[in-house]
C-alpha positions as CSV (number, residue, x, y, z in Angstrom):
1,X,-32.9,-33.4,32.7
2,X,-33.0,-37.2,32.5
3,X,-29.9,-37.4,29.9
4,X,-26.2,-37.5,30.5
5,X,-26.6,-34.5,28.1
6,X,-28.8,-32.1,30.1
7,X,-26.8,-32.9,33.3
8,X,-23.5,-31.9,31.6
9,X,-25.2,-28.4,30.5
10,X,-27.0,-27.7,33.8
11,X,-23.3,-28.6,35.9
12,X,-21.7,-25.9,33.2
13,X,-24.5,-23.4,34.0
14,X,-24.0,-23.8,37.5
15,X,-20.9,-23.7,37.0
16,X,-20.8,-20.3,35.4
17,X,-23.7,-19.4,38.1
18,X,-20.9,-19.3,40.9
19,X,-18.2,-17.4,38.7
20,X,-17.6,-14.0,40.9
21,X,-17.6,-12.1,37.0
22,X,-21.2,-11.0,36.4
23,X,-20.6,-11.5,32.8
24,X,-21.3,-14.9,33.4
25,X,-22.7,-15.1,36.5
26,X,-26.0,-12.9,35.4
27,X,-27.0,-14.8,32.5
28,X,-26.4,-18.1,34.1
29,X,-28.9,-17.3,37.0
30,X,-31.5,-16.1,34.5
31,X,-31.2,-19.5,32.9
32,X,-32.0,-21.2,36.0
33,X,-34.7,-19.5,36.9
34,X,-35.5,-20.2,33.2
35,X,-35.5,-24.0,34.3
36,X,-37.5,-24.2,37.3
37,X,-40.3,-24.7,35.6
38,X,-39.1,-28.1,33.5
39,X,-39.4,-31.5,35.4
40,X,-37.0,-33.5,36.7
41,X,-35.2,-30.2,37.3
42,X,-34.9,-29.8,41.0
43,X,-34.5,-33.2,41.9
44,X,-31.2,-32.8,38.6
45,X,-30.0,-30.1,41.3
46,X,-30.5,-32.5,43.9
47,X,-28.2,-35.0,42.8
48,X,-25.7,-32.8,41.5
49,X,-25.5,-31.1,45.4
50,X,-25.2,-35.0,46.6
51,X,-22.5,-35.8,43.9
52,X,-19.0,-36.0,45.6
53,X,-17.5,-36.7,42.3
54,X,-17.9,-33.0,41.5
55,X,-15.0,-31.6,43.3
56,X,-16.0,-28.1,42.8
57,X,-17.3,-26.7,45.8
58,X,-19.2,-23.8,44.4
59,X,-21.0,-25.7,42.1
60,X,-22.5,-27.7,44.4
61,X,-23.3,-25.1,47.0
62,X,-25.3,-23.2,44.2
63,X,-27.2,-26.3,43.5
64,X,-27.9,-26.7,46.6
65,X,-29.2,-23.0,46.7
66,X,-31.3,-23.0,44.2
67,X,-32.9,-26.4,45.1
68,X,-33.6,-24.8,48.5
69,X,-35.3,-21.7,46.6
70,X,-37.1,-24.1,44.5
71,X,-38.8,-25.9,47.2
72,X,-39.5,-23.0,48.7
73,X,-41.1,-21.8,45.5
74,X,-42.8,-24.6,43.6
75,X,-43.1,-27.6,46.7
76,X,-46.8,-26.6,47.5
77,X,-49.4,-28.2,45.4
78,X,-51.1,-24.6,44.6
79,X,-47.7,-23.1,43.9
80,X,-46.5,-21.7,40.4
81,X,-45.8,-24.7,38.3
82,X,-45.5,-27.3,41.2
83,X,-43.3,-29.8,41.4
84,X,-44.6,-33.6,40.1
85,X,-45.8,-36.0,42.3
86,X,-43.3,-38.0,40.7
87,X,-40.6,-35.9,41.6
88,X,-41.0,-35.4,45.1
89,X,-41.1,-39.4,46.0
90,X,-37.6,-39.4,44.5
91,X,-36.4,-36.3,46.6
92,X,-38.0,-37.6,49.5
93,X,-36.0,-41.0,49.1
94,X,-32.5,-39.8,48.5
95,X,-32.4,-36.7,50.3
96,X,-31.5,-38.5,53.6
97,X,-27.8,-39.2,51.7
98,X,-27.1,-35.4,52.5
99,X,-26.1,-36.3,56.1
100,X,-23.2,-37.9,55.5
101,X,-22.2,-34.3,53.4
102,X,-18.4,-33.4,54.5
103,X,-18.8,-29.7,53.9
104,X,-20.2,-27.4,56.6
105,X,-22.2,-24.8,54.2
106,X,-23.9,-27.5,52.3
107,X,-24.7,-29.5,54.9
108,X,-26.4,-26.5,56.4
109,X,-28.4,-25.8,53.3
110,X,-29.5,-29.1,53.2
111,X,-30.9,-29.6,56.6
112,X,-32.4,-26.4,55.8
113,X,-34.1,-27.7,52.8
114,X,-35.1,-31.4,54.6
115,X,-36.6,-29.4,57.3
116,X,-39.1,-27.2,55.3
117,X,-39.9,-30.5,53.2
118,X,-41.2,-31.9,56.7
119,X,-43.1,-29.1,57.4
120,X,-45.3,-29.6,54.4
121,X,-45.2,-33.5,53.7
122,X,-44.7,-34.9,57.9
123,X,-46.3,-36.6,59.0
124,X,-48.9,-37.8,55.9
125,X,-46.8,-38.2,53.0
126,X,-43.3,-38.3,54.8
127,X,-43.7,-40.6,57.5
128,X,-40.3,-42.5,57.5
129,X,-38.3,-39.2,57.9
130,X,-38.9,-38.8,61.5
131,X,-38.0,-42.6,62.7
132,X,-35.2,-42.4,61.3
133,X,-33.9,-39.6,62.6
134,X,-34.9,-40.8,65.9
135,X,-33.2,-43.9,65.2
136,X,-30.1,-42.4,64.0
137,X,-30.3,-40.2,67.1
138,X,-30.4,-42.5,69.2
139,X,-27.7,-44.9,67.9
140,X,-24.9,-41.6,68.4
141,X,-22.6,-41.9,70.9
142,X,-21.5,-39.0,73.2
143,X,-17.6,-38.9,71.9
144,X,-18.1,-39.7,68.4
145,X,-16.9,-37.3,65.7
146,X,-18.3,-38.1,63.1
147,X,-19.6,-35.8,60.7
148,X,-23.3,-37.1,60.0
149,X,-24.0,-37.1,63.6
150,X,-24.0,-33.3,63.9
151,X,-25.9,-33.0,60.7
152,X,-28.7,-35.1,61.4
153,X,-28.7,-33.2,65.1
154,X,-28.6,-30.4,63.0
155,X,-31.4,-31.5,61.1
156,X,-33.6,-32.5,63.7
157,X,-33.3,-29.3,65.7
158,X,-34.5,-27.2,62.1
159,X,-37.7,-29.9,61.5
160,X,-38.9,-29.5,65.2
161,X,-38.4,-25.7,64.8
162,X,-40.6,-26.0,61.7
163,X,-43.0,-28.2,63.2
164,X,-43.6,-25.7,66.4
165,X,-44.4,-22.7,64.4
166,X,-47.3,-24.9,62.7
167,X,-50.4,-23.3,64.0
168,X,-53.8,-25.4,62.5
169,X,-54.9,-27.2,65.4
170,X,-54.3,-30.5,63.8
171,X,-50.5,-29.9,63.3
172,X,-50.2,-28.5,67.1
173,X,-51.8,-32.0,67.9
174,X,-49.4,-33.8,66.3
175,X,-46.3,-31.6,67.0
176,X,-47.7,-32.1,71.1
177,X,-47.5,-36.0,70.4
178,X,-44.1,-36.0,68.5
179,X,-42.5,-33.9,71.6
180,X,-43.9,-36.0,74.2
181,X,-42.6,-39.7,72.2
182,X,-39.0,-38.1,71.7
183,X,-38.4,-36.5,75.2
184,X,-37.3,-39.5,76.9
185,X,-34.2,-40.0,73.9
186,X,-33.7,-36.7,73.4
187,X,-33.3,-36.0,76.9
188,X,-31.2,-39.0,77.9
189,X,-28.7,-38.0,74.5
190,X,-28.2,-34.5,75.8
191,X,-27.5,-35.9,79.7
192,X,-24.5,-37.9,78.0
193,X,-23.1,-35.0,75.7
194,X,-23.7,-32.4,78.5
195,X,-21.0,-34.9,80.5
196,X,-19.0,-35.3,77.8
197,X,-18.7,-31.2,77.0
198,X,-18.0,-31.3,80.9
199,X,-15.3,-33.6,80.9
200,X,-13.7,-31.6,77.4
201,X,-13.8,-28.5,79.0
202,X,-11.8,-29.7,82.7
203,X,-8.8,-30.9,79.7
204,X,-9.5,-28.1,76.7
205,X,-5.9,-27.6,76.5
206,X,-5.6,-31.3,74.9
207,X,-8.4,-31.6,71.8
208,X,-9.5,-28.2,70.7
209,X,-11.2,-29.2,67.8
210,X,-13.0,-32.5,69.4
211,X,-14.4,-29.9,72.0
212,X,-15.8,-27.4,69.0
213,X,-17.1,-30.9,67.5
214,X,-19.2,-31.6,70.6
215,X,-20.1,-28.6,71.4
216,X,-21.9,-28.4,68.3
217,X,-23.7,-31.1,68.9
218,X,-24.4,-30.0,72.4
219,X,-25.9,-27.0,71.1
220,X,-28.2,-28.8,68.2
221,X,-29.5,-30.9,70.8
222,X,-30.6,-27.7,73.5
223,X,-32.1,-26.0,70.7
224,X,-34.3,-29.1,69.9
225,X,-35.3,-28.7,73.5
226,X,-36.4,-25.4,72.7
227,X,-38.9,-25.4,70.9
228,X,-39.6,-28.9,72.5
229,X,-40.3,-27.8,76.4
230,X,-43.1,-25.5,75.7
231,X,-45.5,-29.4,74.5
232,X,-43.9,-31.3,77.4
233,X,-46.3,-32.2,80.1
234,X,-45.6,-31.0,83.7
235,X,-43.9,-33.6,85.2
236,X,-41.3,-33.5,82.0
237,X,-40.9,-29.7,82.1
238,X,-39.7,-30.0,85.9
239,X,-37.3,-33.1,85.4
240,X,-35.7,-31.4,81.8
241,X,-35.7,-27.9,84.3
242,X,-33.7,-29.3,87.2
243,X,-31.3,-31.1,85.0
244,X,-30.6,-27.6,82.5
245,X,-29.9,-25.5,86.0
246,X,-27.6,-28.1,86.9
247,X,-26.3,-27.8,83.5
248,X,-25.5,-24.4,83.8
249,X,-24.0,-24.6,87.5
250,X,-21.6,-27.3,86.0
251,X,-20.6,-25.0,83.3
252,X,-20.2,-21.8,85.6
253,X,-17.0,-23.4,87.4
254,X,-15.5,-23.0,83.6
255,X,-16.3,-19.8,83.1
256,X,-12.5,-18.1,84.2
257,X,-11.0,-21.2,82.3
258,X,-12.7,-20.5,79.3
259,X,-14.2,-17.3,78.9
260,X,-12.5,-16.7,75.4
261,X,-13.9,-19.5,73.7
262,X,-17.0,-18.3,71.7
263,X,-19.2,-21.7,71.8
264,X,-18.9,-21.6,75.3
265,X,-20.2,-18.3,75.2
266,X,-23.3,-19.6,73.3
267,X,-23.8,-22.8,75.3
268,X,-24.2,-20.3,78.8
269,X,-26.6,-18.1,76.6
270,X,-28.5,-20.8,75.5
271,X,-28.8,-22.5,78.9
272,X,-30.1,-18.6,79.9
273,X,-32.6,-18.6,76.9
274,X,-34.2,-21.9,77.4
275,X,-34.8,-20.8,81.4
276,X,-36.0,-17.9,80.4
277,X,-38.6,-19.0,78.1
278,X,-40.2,-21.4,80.3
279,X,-40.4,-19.2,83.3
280,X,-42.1,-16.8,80.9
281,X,-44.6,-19.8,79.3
282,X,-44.8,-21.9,82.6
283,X,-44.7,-19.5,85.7
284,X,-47.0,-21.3,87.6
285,X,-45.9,-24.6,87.4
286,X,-42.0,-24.7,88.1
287,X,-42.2,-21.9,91.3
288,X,-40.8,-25.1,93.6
289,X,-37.5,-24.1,91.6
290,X,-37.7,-20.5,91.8
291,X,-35.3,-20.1,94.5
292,X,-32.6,-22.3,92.6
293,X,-33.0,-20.0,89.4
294,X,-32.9,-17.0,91.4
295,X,-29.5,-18.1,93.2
296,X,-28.0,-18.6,89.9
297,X,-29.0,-15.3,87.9
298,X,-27.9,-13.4,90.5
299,X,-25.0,-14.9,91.2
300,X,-24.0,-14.3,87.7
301,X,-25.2,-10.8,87.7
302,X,-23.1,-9.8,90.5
303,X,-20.1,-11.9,89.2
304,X,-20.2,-9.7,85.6
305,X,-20.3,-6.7,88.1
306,X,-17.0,-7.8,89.2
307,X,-15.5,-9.1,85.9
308,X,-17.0,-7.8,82.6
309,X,-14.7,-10.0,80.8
310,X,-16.4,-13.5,82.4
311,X,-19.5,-13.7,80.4
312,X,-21.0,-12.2,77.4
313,X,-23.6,-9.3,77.9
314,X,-26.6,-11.1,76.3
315,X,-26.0,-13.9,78.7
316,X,-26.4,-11.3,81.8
317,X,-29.3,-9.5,79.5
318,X,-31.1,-13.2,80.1
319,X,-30.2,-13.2,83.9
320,X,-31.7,-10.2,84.7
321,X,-35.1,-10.9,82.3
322,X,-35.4,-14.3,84.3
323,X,-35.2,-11.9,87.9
324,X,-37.2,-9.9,86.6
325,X,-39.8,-12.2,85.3
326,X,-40.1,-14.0,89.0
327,X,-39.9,-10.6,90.8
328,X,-42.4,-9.3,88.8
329,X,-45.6,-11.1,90.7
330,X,-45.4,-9.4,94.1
331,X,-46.1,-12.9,96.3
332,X,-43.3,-14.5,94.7
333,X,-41.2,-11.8,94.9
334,X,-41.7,-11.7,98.4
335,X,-41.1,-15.6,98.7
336,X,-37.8,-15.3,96.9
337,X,-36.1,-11.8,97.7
338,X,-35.2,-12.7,101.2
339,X,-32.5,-15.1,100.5
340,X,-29.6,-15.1,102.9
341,X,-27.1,-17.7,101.3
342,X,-26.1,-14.9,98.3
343,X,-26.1,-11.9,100.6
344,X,-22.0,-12.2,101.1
345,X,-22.2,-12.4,97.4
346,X,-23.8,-9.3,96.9
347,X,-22.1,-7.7,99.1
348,X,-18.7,-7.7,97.5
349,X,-19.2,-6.0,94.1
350,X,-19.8,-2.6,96.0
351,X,-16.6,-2.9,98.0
352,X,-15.1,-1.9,94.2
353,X,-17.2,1.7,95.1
354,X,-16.4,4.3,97.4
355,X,-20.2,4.3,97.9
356,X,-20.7,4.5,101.9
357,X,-24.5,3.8,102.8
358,X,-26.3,5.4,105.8
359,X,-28.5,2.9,105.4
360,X,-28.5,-0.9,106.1
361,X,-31.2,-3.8,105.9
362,X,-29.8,-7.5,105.3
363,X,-32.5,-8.4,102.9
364,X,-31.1,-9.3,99.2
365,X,-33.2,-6.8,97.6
366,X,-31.3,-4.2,99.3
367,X,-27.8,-5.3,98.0
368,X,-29.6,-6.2,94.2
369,X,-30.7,-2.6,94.6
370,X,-27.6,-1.4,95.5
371,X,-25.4,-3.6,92.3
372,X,-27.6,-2.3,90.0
373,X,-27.2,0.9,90.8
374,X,-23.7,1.2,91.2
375,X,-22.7,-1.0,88.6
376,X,-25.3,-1.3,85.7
377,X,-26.7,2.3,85.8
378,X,-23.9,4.3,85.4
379,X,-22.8,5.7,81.5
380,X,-19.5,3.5,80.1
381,X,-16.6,4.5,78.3
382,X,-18.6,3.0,74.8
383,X,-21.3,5.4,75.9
384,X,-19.0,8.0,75.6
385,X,-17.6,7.0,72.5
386,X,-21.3,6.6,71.0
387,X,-22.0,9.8,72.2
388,X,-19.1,11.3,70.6
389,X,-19.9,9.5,67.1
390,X,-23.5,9.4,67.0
391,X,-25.4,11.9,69.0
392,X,-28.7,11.6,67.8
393,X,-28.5,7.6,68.7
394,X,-27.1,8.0,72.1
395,X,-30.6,10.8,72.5
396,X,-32.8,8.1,71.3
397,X,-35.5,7.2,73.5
398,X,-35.7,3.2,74.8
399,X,-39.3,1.9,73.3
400,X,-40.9,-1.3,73.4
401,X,-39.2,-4.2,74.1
402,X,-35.5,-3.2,73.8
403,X,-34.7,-3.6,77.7
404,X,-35.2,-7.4,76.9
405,X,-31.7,-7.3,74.3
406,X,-29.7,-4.2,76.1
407,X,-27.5,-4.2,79.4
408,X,-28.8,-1.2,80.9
409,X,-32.3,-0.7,80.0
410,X,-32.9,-4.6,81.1
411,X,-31.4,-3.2,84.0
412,X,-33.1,-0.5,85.0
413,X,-36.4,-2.3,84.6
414,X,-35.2,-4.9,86.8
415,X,-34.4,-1.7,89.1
416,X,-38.0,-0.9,89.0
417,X,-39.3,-4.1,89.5
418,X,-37.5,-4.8,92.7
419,X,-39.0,-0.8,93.7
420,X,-42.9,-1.4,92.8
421,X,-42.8,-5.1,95.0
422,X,-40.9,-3.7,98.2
423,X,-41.2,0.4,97.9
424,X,-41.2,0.3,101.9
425,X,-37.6,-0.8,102.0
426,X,-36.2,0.3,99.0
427,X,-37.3,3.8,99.0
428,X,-35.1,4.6,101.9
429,X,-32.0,3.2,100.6
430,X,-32.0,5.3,97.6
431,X,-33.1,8.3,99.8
432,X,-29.7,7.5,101.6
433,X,-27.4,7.1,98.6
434,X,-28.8,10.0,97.2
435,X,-28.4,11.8,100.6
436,X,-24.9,10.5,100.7
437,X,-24.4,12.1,97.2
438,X,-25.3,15.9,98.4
439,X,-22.3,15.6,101.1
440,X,-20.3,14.5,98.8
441,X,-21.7,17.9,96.5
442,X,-21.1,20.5,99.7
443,X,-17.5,19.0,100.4
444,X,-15.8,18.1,96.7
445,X,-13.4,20.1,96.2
446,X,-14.0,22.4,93.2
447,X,-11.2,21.8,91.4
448,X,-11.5,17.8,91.6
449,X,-12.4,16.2,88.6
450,X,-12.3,12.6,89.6
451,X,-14.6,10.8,87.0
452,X,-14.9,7.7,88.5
453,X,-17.4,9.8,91.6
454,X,-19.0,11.8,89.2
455,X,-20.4,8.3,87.4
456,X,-21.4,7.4,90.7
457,X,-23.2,10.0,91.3
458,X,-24.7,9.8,87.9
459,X,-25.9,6.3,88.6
460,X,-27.6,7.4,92.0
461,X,-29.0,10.6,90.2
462,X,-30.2,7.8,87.2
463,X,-31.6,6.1,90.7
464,X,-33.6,8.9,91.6
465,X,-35.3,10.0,88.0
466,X,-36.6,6.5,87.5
467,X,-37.8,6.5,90.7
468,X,-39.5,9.3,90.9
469,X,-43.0,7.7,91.1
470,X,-42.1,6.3,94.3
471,X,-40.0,9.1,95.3
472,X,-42.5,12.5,94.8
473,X,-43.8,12.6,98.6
474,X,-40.5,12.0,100.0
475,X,-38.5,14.0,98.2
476,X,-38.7,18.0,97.5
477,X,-37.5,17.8,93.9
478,X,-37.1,22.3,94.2
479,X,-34.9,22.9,97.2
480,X,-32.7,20.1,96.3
481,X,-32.7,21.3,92.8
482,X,-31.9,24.7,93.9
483,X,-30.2,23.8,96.8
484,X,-27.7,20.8,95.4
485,X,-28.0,20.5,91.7
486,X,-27.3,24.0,90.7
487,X,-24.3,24.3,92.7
488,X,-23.0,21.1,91.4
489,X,-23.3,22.0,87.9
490,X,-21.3,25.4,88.8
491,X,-18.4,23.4,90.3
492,X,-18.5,20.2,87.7
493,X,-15.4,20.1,85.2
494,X,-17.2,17.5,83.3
495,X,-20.5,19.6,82.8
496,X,-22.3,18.1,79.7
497,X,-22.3,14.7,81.5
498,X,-23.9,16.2,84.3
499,X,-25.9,18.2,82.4
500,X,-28.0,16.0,80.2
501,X,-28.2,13.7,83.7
502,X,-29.9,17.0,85.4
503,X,-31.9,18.2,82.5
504,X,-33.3,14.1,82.1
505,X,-34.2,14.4,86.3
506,X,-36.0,17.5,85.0
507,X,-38.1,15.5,82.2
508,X,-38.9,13.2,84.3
509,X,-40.0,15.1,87.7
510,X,-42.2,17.2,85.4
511,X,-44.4,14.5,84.4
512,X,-44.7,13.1,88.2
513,X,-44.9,16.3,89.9
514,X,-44.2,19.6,88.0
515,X,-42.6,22.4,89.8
516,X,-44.3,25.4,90.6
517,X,-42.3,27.8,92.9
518,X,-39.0,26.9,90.7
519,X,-40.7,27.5,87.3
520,X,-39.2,30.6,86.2
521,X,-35.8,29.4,86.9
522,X,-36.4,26.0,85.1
523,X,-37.4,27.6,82.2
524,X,-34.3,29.9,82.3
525,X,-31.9,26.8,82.9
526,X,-33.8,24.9,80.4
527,X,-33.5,27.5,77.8
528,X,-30.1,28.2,78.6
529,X,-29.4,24.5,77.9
530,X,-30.3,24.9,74.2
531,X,-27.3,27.2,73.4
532,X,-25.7,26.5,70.3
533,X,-22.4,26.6,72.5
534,X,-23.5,23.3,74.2
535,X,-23.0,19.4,72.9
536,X,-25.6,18.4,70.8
537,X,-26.6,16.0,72.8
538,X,-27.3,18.3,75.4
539,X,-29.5,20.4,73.5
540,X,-31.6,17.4,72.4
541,X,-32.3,16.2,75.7
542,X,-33.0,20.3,77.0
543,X,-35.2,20.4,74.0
544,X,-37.8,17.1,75.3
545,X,-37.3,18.9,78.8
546,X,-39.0,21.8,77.3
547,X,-41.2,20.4,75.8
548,X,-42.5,17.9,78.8
């Protein structure tokens, strides 16, 4: 592939190798793969991917393409007919011309392919690659738009990923040094485009595409610190922590102004990630800013309960993970629940419910109790829908770590966690809202169909099964069966919603404490449940209350 002649042949093979007509596009792959084998073949794709003379975008993003599946194939020494020695000197040098590459998708694919080269050559037989970047890094400045800077940001952020998933104790060695050389740049860079984001958002109106430019950037350069925070050394981790919280608080006041935009969106989620990863990896060590962390994922929490629309629900999903992770050790949790400052906060969400409490405590717990109840645990009109469209998933049982991606299971684990590290106080307020949900039974009117109470007191009956743990020696799961339940389901003009809720209470009360005096008539409702005349989704969830 030295000749003018074989570069010609392998440009019209590509060529035909992007045609959308698999009369051409078929055999023209086969005759690449035919190729890989010959020298001087990749690094022929490598130049044709750099060559700006070939105005043909497809050509050059299949080139690209396969050069990427090539290294991936024939890089290693022990691979299928591996790539010369020879070769991979001349990649190595002229591969750093792809960041100044205009065009998004091959600039992707290249810092892709740069990025898995490091990971086999870096640091022994690629040693130049990461000074430069360094030095390119560091020579950026905060409002420039210019395209290489995002792609060597871009770059960077894929070779450390590569680096940290290295696991031979030499390479962990050498990833801990490269982390700890490149914290003080990296950490300095992202300070000055965190300010500049700032400063785009307060005037979006003016630059929209200079604030999409930067915020790429901004996001290259957080998800370096990614996968760099779990090698930093203490005193690092604390500074880089105290500076991403103030971060996010700077972004929060922009949250009404520019809720719509989508990188926004990602930078908040981001911001959420990154905490959440090093309170799960570094509990121990950052407690001093426990409180701060706290103050801000609740706030957050409680401000979605208000607003759906302000953030996305994988950024609350991260919120309510990082509670939950410092609530989860019952000393800290005792350290941190009690704060006073949020309380008014907390309070206000519920004023949106007709939900009146008998009874009161002023510790936080008690109102995070309360907002998760009220506002997390109830079903949603897309639950309806999905229950409409697909019953069997709307039936599937939550396993393994799903509460960690999903809005309500991450919430009702953060419901139990709150229960199991202050039962003495919580157990009462959900005996009292579920108290305060049997008035409501014996007065409703029986024609009243209001659904708006009846997902209320869903949510507190939700309450109550997950509960039911703490709840057995409290609360005589028979009578009020008997004495409430029954004669709420008799009444209900929404029945199957309150039906699958009581049938679930049933599933779960049976594994805690199983009836014994009601037995006969469980079996009876139970079985009645299963009527072909009922929603399938009610018959799914009275056939695992049988079976339990």
């Amino acid at each position: 592939f030295d000749e003018m002649q074989d570069w010609n042949q392998l440009v019209d093979v590509l060529r035909r190798a992007s045609s959308q007509h698999s009369s051409e596009f078929v055999p023209a792959t086969q005759l690449l793969k035919e190729f890989e084998s010959q020298p001087g073949f990749h690094l022929a794709l490598l130049k044709i991917a750099l060559s700006l003379q070939i105005s043909e975008i497809p050509v050059r993003l299949i080139a690209v393409l396969f050069f990427k599946n090539g290294i991936e194939r024939h890089w290693r020494t022990h691979g299928p007919s591996p790539i010369t020695n020879e070769e991979k000197i001349k990649i190595r040098e002229i591969i750093c011309e792809c960041f100044n590459e205009p065009v998004q998708q091959i600039a992707l694919q290249f810092a892709v392919v740069t990025s898995k080269i490091g990971r086999y050559d870096y640091p022994k037989l690629w040693p130049d690659i990461m000074p430069y970047m360094v030095r390119e890094i560091q020579q950026q400045l905060p409002n420039s738009d210019v395209i290489k800077d995002n792609t060597i940001l871009l770059t960077f952020r894929l070779f450390m990923k590569e680096l940290s998933t290295k696991r031979l104790p030499n390479d962990k060695k050498i990833f801990l040094q490269v982390c700890q050389q490149l914290f003080a740049s990296i950490f300095k860079l992202w300070g000055e485009l965190t300010l500049q984001v700032a400063s785009d958002l307060q005037n979006h109106e003016q630059n929209t595409q200079k604030i999409t430019f930067d915020m790429h950037k901004l996001i290259n350069v957080l998800k370096s610190f990614r996968c760099i925070s779990p090698a930093l050394q203490n005193e690092s981790r604390i500074q880089f922590l105290v500076a991403l919280l103030s971060s996010l608080r700077q972004f929060l006041q922009f949250s009404q102004k520019c809720c719509s935009l989508e990188l926004f969106q990602k930078l908040l989620i981001l911001h959420s990630k990154i905490i959440l990863d090093m309170l799960e990896s570094n509990q121990r060590d950052i407690e001093q800013l426990f409180s701060e962390t706290l103050a801000i994922s609740r706030q957050c929490i409680f401000e979605h309960a208000k607003n759906g629309d302000l953030f996305q629900e994988r950024f609350v999903v991260n919120c309510m993970n990082q509670v939950k992770c410092m609530a989860s050790d019952n000393e800290t949790a005792c350290k941190i629940l009690p704060i006073a400052d949020v309380e008014e906060i907390m309070r206000r969400p519920l004023e949106t419910h007709n939900v009146h409490l008998s009874y009161h405590h002023s510790g936080t717990s008690i109102k995070t109790i309360e907002c998760l109840v009220f506002h997390f645990l109830p079903l949603t009109s897309g639950d309806l829908e999905r229950w409409e469209e697909d019953v069997e998933d709307f039936c599937s049982e939550e396993i393994g770590e799903t509460w960690k991606y999903n809005l309500r299971p991450s919430a009702e684990v953060l419901f139990l966690t709150f229960l199991h590290s202050n039962p003495e106080q919580l157990v009462p307020m959900i005996i009292s809202a579920l108290n305060s949900v049997n008035e409501k039974i014996k007065t409703a009117d029986k024609s009243s169909s209001d659904v708006g109470v009846l997902m209320e007191n869903d949510a507190v009956l939700s309450a109550v099964g997950l509960a039911a743990n703490e709840l057995f020696d409290c609360l005589n799961f028979e009578s009020w069966f008997m004495e409430h339940l029954l004669p709420y389901l008799d009444m209900s003009h929404n029945l199957k919603i309150l039906l699958i809720r009581v049938l679930w209470l049933i599933d779960q009360w049976m594994g805690v404490k199983p009836p014994v005096e009601i037995r006969t008539t469980l079996y009876d409702f139970i079985i009645g449940s299963l009527s072909p005349g009922f929603n399938m989704a009610v018959r799914l969830t009275a056939a695992s209350a049988l079976r339990q």
